[in-house]
DRENDO-1510 file (C-alpha; in Angstrom, 1 decimal, always signed):
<recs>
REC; n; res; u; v; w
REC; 1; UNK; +113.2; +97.7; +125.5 .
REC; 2; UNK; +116.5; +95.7; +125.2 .
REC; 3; UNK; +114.7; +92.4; +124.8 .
REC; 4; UNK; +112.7; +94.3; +121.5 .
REC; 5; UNK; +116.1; +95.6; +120.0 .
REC; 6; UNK; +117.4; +92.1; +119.9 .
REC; 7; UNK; +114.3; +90.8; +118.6 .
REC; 8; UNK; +114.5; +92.6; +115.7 .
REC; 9; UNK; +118.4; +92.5; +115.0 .
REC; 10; UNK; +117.6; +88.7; +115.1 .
REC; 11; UNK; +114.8; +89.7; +112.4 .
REC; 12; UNK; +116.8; +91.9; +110.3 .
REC; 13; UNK; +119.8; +89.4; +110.7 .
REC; 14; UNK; +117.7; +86.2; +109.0 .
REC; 15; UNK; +115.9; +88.4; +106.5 .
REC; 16; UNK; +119.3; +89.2; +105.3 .
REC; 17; UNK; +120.7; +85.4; +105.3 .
REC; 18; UNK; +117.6; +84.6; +103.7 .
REC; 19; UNK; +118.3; +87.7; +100.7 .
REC; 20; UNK; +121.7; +85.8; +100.3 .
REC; 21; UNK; +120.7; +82.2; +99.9 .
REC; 22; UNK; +117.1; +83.1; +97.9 .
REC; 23; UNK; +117.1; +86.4; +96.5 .
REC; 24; UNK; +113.3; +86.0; +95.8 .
REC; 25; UNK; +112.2; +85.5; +99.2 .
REC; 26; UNK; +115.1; +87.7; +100.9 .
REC; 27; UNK; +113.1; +90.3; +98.9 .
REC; 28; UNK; +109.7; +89.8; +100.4 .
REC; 29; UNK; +111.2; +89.3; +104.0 .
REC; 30; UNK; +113.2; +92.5; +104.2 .
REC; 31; UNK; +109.9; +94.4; +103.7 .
REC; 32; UNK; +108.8; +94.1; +107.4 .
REC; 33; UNK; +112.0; +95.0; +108.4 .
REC; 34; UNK; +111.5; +98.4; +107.1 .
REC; 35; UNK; +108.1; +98.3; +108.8 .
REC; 36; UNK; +109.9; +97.3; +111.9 .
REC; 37; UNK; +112.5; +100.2; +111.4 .
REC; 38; UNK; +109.4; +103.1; +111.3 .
REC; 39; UNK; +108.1; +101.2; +114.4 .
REC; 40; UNK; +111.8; +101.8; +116.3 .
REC; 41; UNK; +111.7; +105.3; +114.8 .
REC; 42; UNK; +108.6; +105.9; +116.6 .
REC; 43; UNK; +109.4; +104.4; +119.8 .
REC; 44; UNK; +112.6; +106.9; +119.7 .
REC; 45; UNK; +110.0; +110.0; +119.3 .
REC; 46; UNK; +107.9; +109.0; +121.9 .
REC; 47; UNK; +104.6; +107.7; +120.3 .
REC; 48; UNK; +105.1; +104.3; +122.0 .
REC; 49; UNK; +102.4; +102.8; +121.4 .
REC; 50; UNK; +101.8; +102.8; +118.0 .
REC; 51; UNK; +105.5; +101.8; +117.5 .
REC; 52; UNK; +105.1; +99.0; +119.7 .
REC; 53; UNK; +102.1; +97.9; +117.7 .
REC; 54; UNK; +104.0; +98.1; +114.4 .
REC; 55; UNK; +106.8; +96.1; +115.4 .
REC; 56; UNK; +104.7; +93.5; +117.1 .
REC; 57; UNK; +102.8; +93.1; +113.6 .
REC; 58; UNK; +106.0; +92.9; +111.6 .
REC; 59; UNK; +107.7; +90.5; +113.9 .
REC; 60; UNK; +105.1; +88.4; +113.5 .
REC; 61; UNK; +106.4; +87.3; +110.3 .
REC; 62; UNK; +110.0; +86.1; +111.5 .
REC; 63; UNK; +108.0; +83.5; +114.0 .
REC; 64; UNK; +109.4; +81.9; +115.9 .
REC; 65; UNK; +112.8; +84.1; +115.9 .
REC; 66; UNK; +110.2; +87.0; +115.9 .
REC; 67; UNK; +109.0; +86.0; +119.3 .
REC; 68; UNK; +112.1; +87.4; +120.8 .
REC; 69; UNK; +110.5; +90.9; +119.7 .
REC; 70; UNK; +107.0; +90.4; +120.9 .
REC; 71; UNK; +107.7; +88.6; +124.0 .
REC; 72; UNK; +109.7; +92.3; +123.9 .
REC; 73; UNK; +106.7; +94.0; +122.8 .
REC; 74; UNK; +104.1; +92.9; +125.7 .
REC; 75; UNK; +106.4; +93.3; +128.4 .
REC; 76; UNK; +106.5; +97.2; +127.1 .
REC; 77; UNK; +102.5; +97.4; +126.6 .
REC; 78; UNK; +102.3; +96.0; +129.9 .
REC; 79; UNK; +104.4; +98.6; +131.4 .
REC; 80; UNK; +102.6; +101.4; +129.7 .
REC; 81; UNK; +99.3; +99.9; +131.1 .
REC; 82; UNK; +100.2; +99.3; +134.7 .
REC; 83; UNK; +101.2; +103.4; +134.1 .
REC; 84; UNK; +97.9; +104.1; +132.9 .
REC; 85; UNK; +95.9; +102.2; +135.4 .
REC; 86; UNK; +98.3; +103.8; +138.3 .
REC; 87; UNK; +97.3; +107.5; +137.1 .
REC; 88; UNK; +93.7; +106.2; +136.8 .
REC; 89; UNK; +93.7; +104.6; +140.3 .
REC; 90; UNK; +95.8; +108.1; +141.7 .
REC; 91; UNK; +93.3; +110.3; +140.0 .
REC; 92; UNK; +90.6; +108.3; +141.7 .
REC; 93; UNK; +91.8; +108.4; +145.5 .
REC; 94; UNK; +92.6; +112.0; +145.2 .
REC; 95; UNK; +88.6; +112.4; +144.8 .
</recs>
């Protein structure tokens, strides 16, 4: 999770020094910030997987600082996965 809050204060952090130097594009780059900021705000209320999903598609845009963030982003879906496929394989032997 720590890796994915860097990620996207590196994000946030060259949309706004890209806003300074070109207002135009600064503009169009602090938009998937904002996507990136509902994404945290559902990671925080516990629907992790569509956050993770929205601030893997917004990072996307930032490449390649935005890899800091999905490199962030897999090692969380893989987590949730290796959960699921635990309760799967639990729910299995306890037939």
């Amino acid at each position: 999770m720590k890796l994915i809050f860097i990620g996207l204060t590196l994000n946030v952090l060259f949309a706004l020094f890209i806003s300074t130097t070109r207002t135009e594009i600064g503009v169009v780059a602090l938009i998937p910030c904002g996507i990136s900021f509902i994404g945290c705000l559902l990671l925080l209320l516990k629907d992790s997987r569509w956050g993770l999903y929205t601030i893997l598609v917004s990072s996307i845009v930032f490449i390649p600082l935005g890899a800091v963030a999905c490199i962030g982003v897999k090692k969380e879906l893989d987590k949730i996965k290796d959960k699921l496929f635990q309760a799967e394989f639990d729910r299995k032997i306890k037939l």
